[in-house]
N, C-alpha and C positions, 0 to 999 in steps of 0.2 A: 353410417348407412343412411341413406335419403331416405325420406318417407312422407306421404302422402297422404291426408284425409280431408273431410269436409265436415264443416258446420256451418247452422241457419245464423245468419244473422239479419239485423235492420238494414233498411236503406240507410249509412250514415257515413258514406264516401265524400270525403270532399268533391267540392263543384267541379273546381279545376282539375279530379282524378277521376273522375264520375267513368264508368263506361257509356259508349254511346247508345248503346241501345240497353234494355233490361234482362237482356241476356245474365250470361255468368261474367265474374269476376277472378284474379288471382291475386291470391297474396304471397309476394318472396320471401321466404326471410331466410336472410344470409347471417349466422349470428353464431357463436361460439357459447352457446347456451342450450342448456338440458336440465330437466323435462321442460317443454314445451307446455304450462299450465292457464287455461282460462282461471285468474287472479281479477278479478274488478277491480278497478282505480278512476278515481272520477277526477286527476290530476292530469294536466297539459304539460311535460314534460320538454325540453330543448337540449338539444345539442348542436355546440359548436352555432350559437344560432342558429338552425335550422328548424322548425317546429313539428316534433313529429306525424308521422301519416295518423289517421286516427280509425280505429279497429274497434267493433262493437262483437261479444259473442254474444249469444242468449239473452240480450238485453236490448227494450226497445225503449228508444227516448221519443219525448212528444213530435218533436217538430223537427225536419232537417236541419230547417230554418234559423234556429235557434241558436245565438251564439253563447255555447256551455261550456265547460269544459268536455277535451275530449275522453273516451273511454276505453281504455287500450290495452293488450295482452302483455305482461312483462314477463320476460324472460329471465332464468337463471342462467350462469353463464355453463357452456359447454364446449364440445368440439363438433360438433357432425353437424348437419345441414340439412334443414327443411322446407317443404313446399306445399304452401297450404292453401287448396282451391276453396274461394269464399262463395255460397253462392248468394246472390240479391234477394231480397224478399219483401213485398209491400209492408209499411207501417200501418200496423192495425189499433184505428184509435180507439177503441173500445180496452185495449189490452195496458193501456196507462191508465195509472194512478198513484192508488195503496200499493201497489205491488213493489212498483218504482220505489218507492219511501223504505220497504223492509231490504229491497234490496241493497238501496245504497246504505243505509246502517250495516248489514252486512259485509258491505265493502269496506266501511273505514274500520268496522273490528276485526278486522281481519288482517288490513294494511298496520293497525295498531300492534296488534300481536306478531306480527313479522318483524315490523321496528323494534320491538323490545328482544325478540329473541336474535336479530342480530348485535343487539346492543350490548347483550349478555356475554355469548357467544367473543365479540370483540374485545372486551374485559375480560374474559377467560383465559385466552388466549395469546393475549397478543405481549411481546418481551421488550424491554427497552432496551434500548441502544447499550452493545456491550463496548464498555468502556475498553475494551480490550483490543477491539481495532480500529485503526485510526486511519482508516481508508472512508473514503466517501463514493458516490454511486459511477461510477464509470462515465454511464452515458452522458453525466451532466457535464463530464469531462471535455469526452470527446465525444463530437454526438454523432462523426459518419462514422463513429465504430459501431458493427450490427450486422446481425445475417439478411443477406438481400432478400431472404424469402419468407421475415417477420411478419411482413403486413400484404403477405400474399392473400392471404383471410379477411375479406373485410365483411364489415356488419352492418347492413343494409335491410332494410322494406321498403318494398316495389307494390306500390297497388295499382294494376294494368289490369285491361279487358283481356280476355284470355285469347282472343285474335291475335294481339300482342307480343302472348307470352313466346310464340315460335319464331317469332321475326330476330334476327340476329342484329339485325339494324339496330331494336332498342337500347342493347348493354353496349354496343357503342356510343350512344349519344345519352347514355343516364348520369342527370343532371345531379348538382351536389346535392339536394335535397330529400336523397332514400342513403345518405351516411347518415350512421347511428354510432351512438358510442357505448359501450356493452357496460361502462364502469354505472351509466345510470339506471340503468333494472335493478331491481331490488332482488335479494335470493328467496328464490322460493321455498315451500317446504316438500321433502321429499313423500310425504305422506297425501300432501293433495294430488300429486302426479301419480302417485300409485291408485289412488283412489278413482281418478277422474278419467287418466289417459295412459293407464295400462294394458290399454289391448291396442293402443296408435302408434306402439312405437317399437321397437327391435329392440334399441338401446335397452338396457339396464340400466338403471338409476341407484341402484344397490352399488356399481362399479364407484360412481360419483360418489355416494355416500363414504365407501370405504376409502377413497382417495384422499377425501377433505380429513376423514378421519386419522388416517396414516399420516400427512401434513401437520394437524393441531397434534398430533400425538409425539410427531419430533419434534414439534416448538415446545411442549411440555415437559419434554426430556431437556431443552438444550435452556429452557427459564431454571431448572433444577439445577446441573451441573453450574448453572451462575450461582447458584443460593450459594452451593455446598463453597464451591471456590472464596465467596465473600465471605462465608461465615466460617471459612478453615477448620473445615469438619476432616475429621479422622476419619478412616477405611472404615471402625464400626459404628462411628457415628452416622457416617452416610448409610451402613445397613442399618441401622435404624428408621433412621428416615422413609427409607424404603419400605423398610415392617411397616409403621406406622398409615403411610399412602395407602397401601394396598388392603388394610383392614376400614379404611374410610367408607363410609356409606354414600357420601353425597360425591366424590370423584367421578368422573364420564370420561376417563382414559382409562384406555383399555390396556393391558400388558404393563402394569409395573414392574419393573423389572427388580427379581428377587437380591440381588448381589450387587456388589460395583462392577465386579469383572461381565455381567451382564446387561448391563445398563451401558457401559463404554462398545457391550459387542451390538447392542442395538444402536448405536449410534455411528457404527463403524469406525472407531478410532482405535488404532492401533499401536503400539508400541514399541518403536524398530531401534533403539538408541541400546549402545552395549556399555557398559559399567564397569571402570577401570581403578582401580585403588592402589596409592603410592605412600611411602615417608614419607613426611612434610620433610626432613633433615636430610636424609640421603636419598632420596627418591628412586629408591629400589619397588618394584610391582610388589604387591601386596592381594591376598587372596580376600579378603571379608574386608570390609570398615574398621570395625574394633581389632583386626589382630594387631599385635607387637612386632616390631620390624625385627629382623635377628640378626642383622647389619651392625645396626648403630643402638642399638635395644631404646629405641626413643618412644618415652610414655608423657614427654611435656605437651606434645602437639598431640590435635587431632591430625589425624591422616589425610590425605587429600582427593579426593574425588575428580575421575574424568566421564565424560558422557561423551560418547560419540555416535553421531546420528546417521542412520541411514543415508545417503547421498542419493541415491539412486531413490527412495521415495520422496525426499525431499523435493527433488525435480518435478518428480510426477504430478503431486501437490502441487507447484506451482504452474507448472506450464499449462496442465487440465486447468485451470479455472484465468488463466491468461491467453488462451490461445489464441481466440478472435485478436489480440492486442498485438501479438508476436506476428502473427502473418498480416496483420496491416502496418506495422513498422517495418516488416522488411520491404517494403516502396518505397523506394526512393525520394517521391517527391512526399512522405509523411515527415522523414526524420529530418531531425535539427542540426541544422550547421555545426555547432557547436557541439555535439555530443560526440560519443565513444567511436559510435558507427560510421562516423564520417571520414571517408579515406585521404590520401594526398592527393586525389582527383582533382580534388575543388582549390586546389592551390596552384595558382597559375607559373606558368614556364619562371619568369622570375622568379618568385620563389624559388621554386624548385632548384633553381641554378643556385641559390643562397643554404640550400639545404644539401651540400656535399657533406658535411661530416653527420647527418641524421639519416634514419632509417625511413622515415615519414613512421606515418598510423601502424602501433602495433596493429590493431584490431582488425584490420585489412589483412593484413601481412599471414597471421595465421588463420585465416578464414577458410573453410572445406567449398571448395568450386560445385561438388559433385551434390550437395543437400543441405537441408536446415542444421546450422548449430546451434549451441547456446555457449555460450561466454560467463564466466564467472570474476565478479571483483571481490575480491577477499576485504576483509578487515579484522582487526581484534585489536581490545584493550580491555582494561582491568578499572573495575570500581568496586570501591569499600561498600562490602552488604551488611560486614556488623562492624562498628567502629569501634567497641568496649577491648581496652588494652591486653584486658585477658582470653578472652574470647576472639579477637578480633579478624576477620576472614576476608575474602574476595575474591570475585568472578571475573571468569576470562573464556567471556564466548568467542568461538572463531565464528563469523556470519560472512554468507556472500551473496551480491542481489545480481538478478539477470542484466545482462546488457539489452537482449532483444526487446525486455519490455520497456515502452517509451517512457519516458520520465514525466512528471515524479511519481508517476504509478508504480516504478518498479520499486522505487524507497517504499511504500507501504508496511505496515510490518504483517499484514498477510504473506505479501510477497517477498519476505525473509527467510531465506534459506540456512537455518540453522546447523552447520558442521560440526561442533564442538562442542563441549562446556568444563571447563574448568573452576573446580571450588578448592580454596584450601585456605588454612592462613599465612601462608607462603605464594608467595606467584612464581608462575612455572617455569620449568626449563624449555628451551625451544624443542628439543628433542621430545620431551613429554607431550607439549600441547597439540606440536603438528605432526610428530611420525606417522602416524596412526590416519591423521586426516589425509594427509600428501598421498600417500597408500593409495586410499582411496576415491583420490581425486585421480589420481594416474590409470589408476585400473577402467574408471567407465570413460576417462582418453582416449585407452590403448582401443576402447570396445565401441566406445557410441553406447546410446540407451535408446533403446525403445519404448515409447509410450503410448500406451491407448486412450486413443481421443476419438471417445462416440463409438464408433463401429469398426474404426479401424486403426492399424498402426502404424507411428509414426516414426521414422530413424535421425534420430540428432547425433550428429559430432559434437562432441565438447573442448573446451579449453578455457586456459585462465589468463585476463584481461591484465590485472596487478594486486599488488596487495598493499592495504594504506593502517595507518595509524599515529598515534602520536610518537612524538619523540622517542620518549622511554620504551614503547611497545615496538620499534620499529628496529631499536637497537638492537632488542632480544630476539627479536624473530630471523633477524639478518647474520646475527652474531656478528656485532658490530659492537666498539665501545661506546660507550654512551656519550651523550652529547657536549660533554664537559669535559671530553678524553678527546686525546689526539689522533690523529685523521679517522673522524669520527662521520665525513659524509659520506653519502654510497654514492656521488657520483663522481668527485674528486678525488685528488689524492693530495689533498692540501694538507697539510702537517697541523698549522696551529702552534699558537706560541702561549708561554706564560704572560699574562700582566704581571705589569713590573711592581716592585717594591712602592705601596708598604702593603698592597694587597696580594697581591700573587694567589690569588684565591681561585683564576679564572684562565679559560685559556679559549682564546683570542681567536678569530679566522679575520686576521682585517683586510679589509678592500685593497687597500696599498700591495701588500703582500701579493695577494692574489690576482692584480693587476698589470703589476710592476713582473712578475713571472707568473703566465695562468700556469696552473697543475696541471697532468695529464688526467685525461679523464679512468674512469673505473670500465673495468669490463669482466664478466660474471669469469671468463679464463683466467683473468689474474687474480680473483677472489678464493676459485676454487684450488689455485695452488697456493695461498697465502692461508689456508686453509689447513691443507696438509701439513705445511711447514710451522704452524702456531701447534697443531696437533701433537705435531714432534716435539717441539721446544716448552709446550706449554707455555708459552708466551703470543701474546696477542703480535701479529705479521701485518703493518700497514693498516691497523684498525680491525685486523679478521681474527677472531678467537678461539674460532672452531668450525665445525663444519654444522650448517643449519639442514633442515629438512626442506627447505624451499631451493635448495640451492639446483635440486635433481626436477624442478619443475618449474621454473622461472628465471630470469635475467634479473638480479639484486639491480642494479644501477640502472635499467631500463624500467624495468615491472615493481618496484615497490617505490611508492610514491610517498610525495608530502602531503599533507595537507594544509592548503589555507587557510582554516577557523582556527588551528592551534597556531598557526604559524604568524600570522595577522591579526585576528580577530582579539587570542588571549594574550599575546605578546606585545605587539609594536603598538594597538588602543592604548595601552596601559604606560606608553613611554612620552605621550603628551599630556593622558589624564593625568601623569603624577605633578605635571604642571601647575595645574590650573584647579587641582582637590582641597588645594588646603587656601582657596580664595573663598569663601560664604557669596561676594555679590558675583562672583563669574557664576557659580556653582545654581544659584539664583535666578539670572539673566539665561543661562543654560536650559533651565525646568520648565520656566514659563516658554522659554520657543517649543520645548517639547512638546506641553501638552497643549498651542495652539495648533497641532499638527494634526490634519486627518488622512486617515489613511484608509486604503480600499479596505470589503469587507474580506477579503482574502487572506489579511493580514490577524493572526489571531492574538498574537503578543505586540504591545509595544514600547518600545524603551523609555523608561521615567525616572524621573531620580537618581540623576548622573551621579548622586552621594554612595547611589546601591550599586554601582556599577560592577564589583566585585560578584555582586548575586547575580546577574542579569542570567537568564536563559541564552540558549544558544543563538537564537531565532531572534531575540532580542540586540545581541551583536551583530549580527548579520543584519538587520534591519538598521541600526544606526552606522556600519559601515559602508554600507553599500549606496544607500537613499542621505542619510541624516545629517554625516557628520561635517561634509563640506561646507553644506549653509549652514551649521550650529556655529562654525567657525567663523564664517566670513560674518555673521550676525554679530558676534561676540566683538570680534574686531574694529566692526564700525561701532557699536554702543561701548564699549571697554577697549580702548586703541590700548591700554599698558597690561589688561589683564594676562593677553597671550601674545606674542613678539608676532609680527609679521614673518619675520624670515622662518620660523617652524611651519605658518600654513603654507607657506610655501614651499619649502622640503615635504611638509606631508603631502600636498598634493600631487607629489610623482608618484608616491606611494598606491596614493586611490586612483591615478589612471591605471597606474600599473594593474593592480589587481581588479579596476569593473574590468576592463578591457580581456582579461585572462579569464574572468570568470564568465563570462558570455560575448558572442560575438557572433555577427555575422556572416563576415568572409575573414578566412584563415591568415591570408595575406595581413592582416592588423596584427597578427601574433607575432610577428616579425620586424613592426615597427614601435613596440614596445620594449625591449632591451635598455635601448638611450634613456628612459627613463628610469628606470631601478640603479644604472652603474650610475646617473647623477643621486639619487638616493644613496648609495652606500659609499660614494667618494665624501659625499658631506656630512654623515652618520658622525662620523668622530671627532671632528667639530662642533658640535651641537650638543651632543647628549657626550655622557661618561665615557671617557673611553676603554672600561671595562663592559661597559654592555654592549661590544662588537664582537656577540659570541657565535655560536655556530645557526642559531634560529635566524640572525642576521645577515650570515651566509647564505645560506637554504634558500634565500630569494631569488638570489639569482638565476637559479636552476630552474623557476619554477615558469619561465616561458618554454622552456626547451620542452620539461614533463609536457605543458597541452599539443605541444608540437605532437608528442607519442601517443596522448590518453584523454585529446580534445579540454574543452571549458574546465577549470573548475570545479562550476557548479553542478558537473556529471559526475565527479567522480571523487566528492566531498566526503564529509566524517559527520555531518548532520546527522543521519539518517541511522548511522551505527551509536551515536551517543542519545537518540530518543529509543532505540533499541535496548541500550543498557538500563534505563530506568522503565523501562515497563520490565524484563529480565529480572530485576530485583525488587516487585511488585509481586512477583509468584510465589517468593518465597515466605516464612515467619518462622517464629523463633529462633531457634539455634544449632538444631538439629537436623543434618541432612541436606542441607538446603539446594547442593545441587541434584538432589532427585526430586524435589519439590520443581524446584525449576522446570529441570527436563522433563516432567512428569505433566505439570500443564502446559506447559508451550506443545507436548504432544494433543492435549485433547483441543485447544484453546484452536490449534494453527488448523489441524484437518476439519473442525466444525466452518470456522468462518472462510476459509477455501470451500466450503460444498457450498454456502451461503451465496458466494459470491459468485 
């Protein structure tokens, strides 16, 4: 609400602002600041360069003349907007002196006292960075994301003759020099504004108080739920806790909350995941944790635990704290060549005429013409959480990230849309980990979801993009034999042969073969009756074992993809390092190029110690294949001509065009001229290296221009982001007890706190 009043002050306008005659004066203030308190400061304050106007209340200084500091009203910050008539008054030099001297003491113990109790205040309050999400600030991101009507409000003082103040002419031509920046006012106290200018204003300043209060009061609740988490406090340890707080005499939060289930409900975090118990042996349903299966009477295992998470909150959670992100990527000209979202549009007629046996961009293909959808990429894989022989267990989250949100925002693990969880010390059956999720992927398909964003609602279509993993995970999800078994790819129907005597340990997909006759390709029609037919015979049909849950909601050979970090990064790295590992001066000459390297500050890992290459991080690989490894080589080559043979850098180097060029690019048309290199890489494969290591991961390449043809770069639609998922996943939990409801239990408080944050 606007408002209006007056006080006396000195003549102490600047020259240049002076009014023309000694009439009245106005002062504007446009400011996001409440109460409104005459504060004395004998400080000259700048913003943005600009030197502020200088504002005297109640206080007369000797001389206009006089060049002092200026003396100015600061503001607390607010919402509402005031207009404050100054009027002029002569300098009476009888009225300086002593007075002046108590005053300005007054001023700076006062300015003292405000500095310490915000300084308190900010020590009280304020929570460090939770290691728990590894998202960074948006805006720094992308900076034209933002509502156009953020800085509709600006923060300005105008000191005009009040002739002035009616002319419209003015706020057209007002210069930079009445911007202000609200972050430099210091806060006031709510006590001298009730004391001083509680009859000048409408506003309630009690509203402000209780608002700041409700704010520190959820940052004190959400520094708690980190204590209890780091110090893996039990349900009545944490009521303890709580006892403890709330008999405290020196605490200034209000509402400790009595219980945990009270503390979670002031915090609004909810608990939507439903709780599944099986065999470890026969994986028959099971009612409680502890009971005994009546199956297979099995008391050697623990029993297996599934978590399956709301879908339809999941979304909600995400898309509310992405929104502004999702409707600025669906423009056209925001998104990336390379990414998901990019159709066969941008592949010209040529092309096109080259792509008679492809479908072009799924992601196009099932796109709703009629409104916004959302797209889902699937993932899951399995990592050891207790590794002791007796005890030993492991998880298998299903996760899937948005398409709409632009990358790499959507990897965030905020923005991880948790589907699943599985614990056991058995890893699951296909039918176990996804019937349940498929289910309920299909059902908000068949529906759409509505979600409320702000004041209103919004109707999304859904659908699913593809689903990736590693080798062994991909077998099992597909029902498919694994990767050392025969016609073992999904998008072939290559057979695969034994190595010969004296190994016969391995079985082969060699380029010759596959060359010399390609295979027919795979298509989800001939899975699902190879399916039926293994069903019946109990035997595996062309590779197909049995019927998967994905089969009723995706294309296998189309929609479930490779990945290139397992495929490249932990495989084929590893088929030159074994070269060059057991050299001391290659290994030497190697370290020192390494660590003469610098690298942008965006880069937080970097690859060292080619000896540890085994430990390296993910990020780590990916950094020395992508940037590193060609100059390490061709360095190596010129100072140690014997250490590593020319003709390997040169077969590797199909290799690394092949995969930068797949993994980002500019125009689609490049995805097309890269083939000719991979089938020169796997014609000379078996010359070079063993010719038992021509197995089915050496296959797999080939296929992997076609995939970006269907599901863009790469680097969209990679296993990064799902394997930094798994190690925070297995950071939630401890000891040895339960551990997938510890999981699911903070990944539920953990994910809906830093979505409202964000």
């Amino acid at each position: 609400m606007e408002q209006t009043f007056r006080v006396d002050i000195g003549d102490m306008l600047p020259k240049d602002k002076k009014p023309k005659s000694n009439g009245k004066a106005v002062l504007s203030i446009k400011r996001r600041a409440l109460p409104l308190v005459p504060a004395y400061c004998i400080t000259t304050h700048k913003s943005q360069g600009q030197t502020l106007n200088k504002v005297v209340i109640d206080l007369k200084l000797p001389n206009e003349t006089d060049d002092i500091a200026a003396v100015y009203v600061p503001l607390s910050r607010i919402g509402t907007y005031f207009s404050v008539n100054i009027m002029n008054k002569p300098i009476d030099e009888h009225t300086t002196g002593v007075n002046d001297l108590h005053v300005n003491r007054d001023l700076r113990r006062r300015q003292y006292l405000r500095y310490r109790q915000r300084v308190y205040e900010k020590s009280l309050y304020s929570i460090p960075k939770n290691v728990f999400l590894n998202s960074t600030n948006i805006n720094s991101t992308i900076d034209s994301i933002g509502d156009p009507n953020d800085d509709e409000e600006q923060n300005n003082i105008d000191v005009v003759p009040e002739d002035l103040y009616k002319n419209d002419d003015y706020y057209d031509n007002m210069n930079d020099e009445s911007t202000l920046n609200s972050d430099i006012f210091p806060r006031l106290d709510v006590k001298d504004f009730e004391s001083e200018h509680s009859d000048e204003s409408d506003t309630d300043a009690n509203d402000v108080s209780i608002e700041n209060q409700s704010t520190n009061h959820e940052k004190f609740l959400y520094k708690m739920v980190d204590f209890i988490r780091q110090s893996n406090l039990n349900k009545t340890s944490t009521s303890l806790l709580l006892s403890l707080l709330r008999l405290t005499n020196t605490s200034t939060i209000r509402d400790i909350p009595t219980t945990t289930n009270s503390l979670w409900k002031q915090l609004d975090v909810s608990f939507t995941y439903e709780t599944f118990f099986f065999c470890s042996s026969c994986f028959s349903p099971l009612i409680r944790f502890e009971d005994q299966c009546v199956v297979c009477n099995n008391n050697q295992r623990n029993n297996s635990e599934l978590y399956i998470f709301s879908l339809l909150h999941e979304l909600q959670r995400v898309v509310r704290s992405n929104i502004k992100l999702i409707e600025w990527y669906q423009q056209h000209e925001h998104q990336i060549n390379a990414d998901i979202v990019n159709s066969k549009a941008q592949i010209t007629q040529r092309t096109i005429l080259q792509l008679v046996s492809f479908q072009g961009c799924i992601y196009k293909q099932q796109q709703n013409l009629h409104g916004p959808s959302l797209t889902l990429m699937l993932s899951t894989d399995g990592k050891p959480i207790i590794k002791s022989k007796q005890t030993q267990s492991s998880v298998w989250p299903v996760m899937a990230f948005l398409v709409e949100i632009p990358p790499p925002i959507r990897e965030y693990l905020n923005n991880t849309v948790l589907l699943g969880l599985w614990h056991a010390p058995v890893s699951p059956l296909a039918s176990s980990l996804l019937q349940k999720i498929v289910e309920n992927i299909k059902l908000i398909k068949a529906t759409g979801v509505n979600i409320q964003i702000g004041n209103r609602i919004k109707h999304f279509s859904m659908d699913v993009q593809l689903i990736s993993g590693d080798l062994p995970a991909r077998s099992k999800c597909n029902q498919l034999t694994q990767h050392n078994g025969y016609f073992a790819c999904s998008r072939c129907l290559m057979e695969g042969v034994r190595c010969s005597a004296p190994c016969e340990n391995h079985t082969l997909y060699r380029w010759s073969d596959f060359s010399r006759s390609p295979p027919q390709r795979r298509t989800q029609k001939h899975i699902d009756e190879c399916a039926k037919q293994a069903k019946l015979s109990k035997e595996p049909c062309f590779g197909v074992k049995g019927i998967s849950p994905l089969f009723s909601l995706l294309s296998v050979p189309k929609q479930s993809t490779f990945d290139y970090f397992h495929l490249v990064l932990e495989i084929h790295l590893r088929v030159w390092y074994d070269i060059i590992k057991y050299d001391p001066n290659a290994l030497t000459c190697i370290n020192n190029y390494l660590n003469e390297i610098e690298y942008p500050h965006s880069f937080n890992r970097y690859p060292r110690d080619l000896a540890q290459y085994g430990k390296w991080k993910a990020s780590q690989l990916r950094t020395f294949m992508v940037y590193v490894t060609m100059p390490v080589l061709v360095r190596l080559r010129l100072v140690m001509p014997h250490a590593f043979p020319e003709i390997y850098i040169s077969h590797f180097s199909l290799l690394f065009i092949y995969i930068r060029v797949l993994r980002h690019f500019d125009d689609r048309d490049e995805v097309l001229q890269v083939p000719v290199f991979i089938d020169a890489y796997l014609r000379l494969f078996s010359s070079l290296y063993d010719k038992c290591k021509e197995i089915y991961s050496v296959h797999a390449l080939c296929h992997l221009w076609q995939q970006v043809l269907d599901h863009g770069g790469l680097a969209y639609h990679s296993l990064f982001a799902s394997e930094s998922c798994l190690q925070h996943f297995a950071k939630l939990a401890h000891g040895s007890i339960a551990l997938g409801e510890q999981i699911s239990f903070w990944w539920s408080v953990f994910s809906q706190i830093q979505s409202k944050q964000v």
